[in-house]
N, C-alpha and C positions, 0 to 999 in steps of 0.2 A: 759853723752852722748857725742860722741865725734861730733863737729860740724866743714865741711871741708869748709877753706874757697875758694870761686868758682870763678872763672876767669868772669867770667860776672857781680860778682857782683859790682864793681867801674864803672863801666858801666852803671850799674843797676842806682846806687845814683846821679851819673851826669845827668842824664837824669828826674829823678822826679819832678813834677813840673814845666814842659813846653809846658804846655798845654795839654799834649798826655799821653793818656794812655799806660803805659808797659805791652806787653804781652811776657809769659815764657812759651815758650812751650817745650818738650821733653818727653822721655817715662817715663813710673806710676814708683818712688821708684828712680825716678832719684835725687830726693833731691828739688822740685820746692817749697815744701810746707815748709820745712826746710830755704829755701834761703827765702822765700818771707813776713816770721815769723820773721826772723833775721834781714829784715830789718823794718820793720813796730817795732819792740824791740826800736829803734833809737828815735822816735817820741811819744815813754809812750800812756798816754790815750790819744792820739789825734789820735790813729792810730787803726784799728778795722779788724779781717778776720771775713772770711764766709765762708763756706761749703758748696757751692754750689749744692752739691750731699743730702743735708738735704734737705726734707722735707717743715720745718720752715724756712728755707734761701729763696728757691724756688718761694715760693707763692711772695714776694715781686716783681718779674723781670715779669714785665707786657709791652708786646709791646706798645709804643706811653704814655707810665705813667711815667715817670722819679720820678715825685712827691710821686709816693708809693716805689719808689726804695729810695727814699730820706727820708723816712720815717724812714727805718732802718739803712741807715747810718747815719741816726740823724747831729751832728756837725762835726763828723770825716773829719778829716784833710787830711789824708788818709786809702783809703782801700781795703783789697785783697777778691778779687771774686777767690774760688780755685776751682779747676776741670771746668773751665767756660764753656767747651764744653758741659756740661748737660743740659743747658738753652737752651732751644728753643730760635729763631730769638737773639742771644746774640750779634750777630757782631749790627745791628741794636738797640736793646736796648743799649747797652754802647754807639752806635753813637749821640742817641737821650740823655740820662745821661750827657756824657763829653760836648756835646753843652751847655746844660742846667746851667751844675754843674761848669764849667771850674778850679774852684779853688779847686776842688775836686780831689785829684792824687787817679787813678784805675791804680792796678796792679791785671793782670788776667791771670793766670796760667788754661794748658790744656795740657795734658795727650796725647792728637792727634789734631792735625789743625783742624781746627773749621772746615774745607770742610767735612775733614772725616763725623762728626756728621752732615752733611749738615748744618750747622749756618754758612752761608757765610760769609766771611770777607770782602767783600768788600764796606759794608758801613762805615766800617772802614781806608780805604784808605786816610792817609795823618794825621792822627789822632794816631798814635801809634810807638811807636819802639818796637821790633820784637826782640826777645833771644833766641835762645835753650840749654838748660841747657842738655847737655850728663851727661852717668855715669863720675864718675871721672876721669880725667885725671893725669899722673904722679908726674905732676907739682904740682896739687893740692893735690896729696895725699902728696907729700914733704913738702908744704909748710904749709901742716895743722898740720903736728907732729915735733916739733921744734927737737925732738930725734931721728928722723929716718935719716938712713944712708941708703938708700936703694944702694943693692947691684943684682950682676946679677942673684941671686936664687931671688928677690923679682921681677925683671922683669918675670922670667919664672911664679912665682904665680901670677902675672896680666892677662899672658897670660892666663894659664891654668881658673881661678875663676873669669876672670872678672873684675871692677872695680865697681861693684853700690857699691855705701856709705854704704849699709845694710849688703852688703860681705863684703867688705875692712875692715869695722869697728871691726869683730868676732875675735877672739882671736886663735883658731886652724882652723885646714884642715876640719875637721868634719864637725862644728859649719859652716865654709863656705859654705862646698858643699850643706848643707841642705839648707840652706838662699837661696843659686843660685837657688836650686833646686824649693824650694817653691816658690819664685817669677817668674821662666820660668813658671811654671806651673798653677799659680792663678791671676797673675795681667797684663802681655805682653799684652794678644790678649784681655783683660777683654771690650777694645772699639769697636775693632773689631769686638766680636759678639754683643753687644750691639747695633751699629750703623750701621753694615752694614746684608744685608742679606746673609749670609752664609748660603746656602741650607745644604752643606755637611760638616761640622766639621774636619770631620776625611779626607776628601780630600785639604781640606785646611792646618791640618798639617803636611801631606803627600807635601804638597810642599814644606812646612816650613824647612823639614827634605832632601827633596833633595835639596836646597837653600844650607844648612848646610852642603853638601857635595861637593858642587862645588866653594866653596870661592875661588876667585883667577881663575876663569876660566869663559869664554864666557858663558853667560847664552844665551840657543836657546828658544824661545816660543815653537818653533814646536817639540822638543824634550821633555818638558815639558807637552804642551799640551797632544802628544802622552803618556809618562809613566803614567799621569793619568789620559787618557782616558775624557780629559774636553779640550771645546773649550780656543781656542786660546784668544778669548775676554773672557774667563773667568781667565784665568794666567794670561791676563796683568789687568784684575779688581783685582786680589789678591795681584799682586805685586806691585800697585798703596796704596792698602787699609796698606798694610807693612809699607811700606815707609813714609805714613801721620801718622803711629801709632809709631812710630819711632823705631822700629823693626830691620828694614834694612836699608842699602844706596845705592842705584844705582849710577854706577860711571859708565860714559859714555866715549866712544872715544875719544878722541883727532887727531883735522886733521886741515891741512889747505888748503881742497881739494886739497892734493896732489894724483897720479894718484894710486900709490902704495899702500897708503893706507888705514885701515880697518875705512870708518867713522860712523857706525851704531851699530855697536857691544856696547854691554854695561856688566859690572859685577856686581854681588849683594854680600856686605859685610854686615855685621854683628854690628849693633851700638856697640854691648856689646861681644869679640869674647867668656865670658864665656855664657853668654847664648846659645851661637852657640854651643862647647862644650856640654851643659845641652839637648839641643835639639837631640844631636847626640846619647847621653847618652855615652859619654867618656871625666871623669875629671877624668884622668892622668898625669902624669906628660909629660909636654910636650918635654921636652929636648928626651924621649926615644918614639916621634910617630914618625911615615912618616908623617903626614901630619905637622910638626912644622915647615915647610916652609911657609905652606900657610897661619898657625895660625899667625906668625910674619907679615905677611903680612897685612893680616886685622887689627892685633894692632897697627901696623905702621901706617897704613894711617889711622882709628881712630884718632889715636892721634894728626894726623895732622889737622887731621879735628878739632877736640874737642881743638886746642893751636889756633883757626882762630877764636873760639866761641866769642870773643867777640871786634872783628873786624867789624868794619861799612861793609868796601867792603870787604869782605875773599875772597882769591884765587877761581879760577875755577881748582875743583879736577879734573883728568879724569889720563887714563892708555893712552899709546901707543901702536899700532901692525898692521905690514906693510902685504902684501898678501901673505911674503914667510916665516912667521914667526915671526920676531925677534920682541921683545916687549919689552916694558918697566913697571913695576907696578904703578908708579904714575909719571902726569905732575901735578906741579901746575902753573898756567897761571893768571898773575894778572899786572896789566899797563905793559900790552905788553912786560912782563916778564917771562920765561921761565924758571922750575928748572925741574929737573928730577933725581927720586929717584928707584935704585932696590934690592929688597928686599933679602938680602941672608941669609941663619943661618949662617954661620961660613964666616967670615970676610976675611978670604983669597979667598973665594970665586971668580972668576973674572966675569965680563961682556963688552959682547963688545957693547960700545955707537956708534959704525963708522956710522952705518947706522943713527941712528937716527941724530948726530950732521950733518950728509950728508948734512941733510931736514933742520936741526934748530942749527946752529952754535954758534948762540950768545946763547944757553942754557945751563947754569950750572948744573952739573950730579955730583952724588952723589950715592956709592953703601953702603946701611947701613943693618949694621946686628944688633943683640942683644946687644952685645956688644959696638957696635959705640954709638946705641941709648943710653947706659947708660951713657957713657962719655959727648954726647953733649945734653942732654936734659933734664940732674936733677943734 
């Protein structure tokens, strides 16, 4: 079984045993249980998981008992609570736990933010570090196979399938589409219907799928609302419940109350762009669609995102776009630091930054295509 190793995980190890419990959040199949096994490997019998979605696991996590929670973790030195979002009141039982235990290192992996399942987090406030473990990123697909030379047909199969670890890992085209497929299909929304009330299923993937058709373009409530005939508080309760199941990313404006520009507008991208793909039901090759502008787009700033994953402060992501037009696909903004990136397929491609550096002069701009990304990022 091929095991990739994860940009958070050194992060992960620095961090155990400072009083605070680790939590790993990201979407189901993203490798949380794989990473959180790997390390608890380090520490032999002193280290123990749980299944938290058992049954037998279950019955032990009793509000305000610590002592029956400590029952089954007997001596362990460390241990992993997995799917922790299933637990009722669980931000409060680990609060009440890690008081108690303190020499106890909890590592508690969840599938969607504990708000999702309504288990607040905020008795946990001050008491944790905080991860999100995305599908794979380039870097770690590189650095996990000491033989790969990835080249610019293995960027186009990232875009076209995706990166989860359960696709990267298959051996053909085939073997992958099925994997992508069977995971869009049984485990994504698996929280979603679980924890949240979704009256209509089939309206709720109806937005999934026009989401999957406007990557890279202004999302309207009101446009939305209207094509599927649901109120407006009900698109931003769906596109809320996405986002904490880690589905999608809203990537928001960029302004500094200048008059020109757009500051309310927001985009919705695609954690994983093969699932997007799977949703659309078009895994082709991407180099011969119309839309491989947009598809690089979303893998692009993925990936930016997914290289910040385990960064204390990470940049603030957002796009640019003024009231007569001109736009930019990604700012990232971080100690009062400005870069800007736009997305082209073919690398001759030109874009004019005038207006933007008009506004933000000290900002460093950058136009990347396929090709750029392969030279500076593996």
């Amino acid at each position: 079984m091929l095991v990739f190793k994860r940009l958070i995980e050194d992060k992960i190890r620095q961090n155990l045993f400072t009083g605070r419990a680790i939590l790993i959040f990201g979407p189901r199949q993203a490798g949380k249980t794989t990473l959180s096994k790997k390390v608890l490997t380090e520490f032999g019998d002193q280290g123990e998981y749980f299944n938290c979605e058992l049954v037998t696991v279950r019955k032990y996590f009793e509000l305000g008992n610590p002592d029956l929670l400590k029952q089954m973790v007997n001596n362990k030195k460390i241990v992993v609570f997995d799917e922790a979002q299933t637990i009722e009141n669980i931000g409060k039982i680990l609060k009440v736990f890690i008081d108690t235990y303190p020499e106890i290192q909890v590592i508690a992996t969840g599938s969607s933010s504990f708000d999702l399942a309504n288990k607040i987090n905020e008795p946990l406030t001050g008491r944790t570090f905080e991860f999100i473990l995305y599908p794979l990123s380039v870097s770690e697909i590189k650095s996990s196979i000491d033989s790969l030379n990835i080249k610019l047909g293995d960027i186009y199969e990232y875009m076209k399938f995706g990166t989860y670890p359960a696709v990267v890992a298959e051996s053909d085209s085939l073997r992958k589409e099925r994997t992508l497929k069977n995971l869009s299909t049984n485990y994504l929304y698996k929280d979603v219907y679980t924890f949240a009330a979704i009256k209509n299923p089939r309206i709720f993937e109806n937005l999934i799928r026009l989401l999957a058709l406007q990557i890279g373009s202004l999302v309207s409530i009101n446009e939305l609302s209207n094509e599927l005939d649901i109120s407006r508080a009900t698109v931003e309760k769906y596109l809320r419940l996405l986002e904490q199941s880690y589905i999608v990313r809203i990537v928001r404006s960029f302004s500094r109350n200048k008059r020109k520009e757009i500051k309310k507008a927001f985009k919705v991208y695609f954690i994983d762009i093969g699932v997007r793909n799977a949703v659309i039901d078009d895994i082709s090759l991407v180099e011969k669609r119309n839309d491989k502008g947009y598809i690089f787009e979303n893998f692009f700033i993925m990936e930016r995102i997914k290289e910040s994953s385990a960064e204390a402060f990470p940049p603030n992501f957002m796009f640019w776009k003024d009231r007569f037009g001109a736009e930019i696909d990604l700012i990232e903004e971080k100690n009062a630091k400005i870069n800007a990136f736009e997305c082209k397929w073919n690398s001759d491609n030109s874009t004019n930054f005038k207006k933007f550096l008009r506004s933000y002069p000290e900002a460093g701009i950058q136009i990347v295509s396929p090709e750029y990304f392969l030279e500076n990022n593996v």
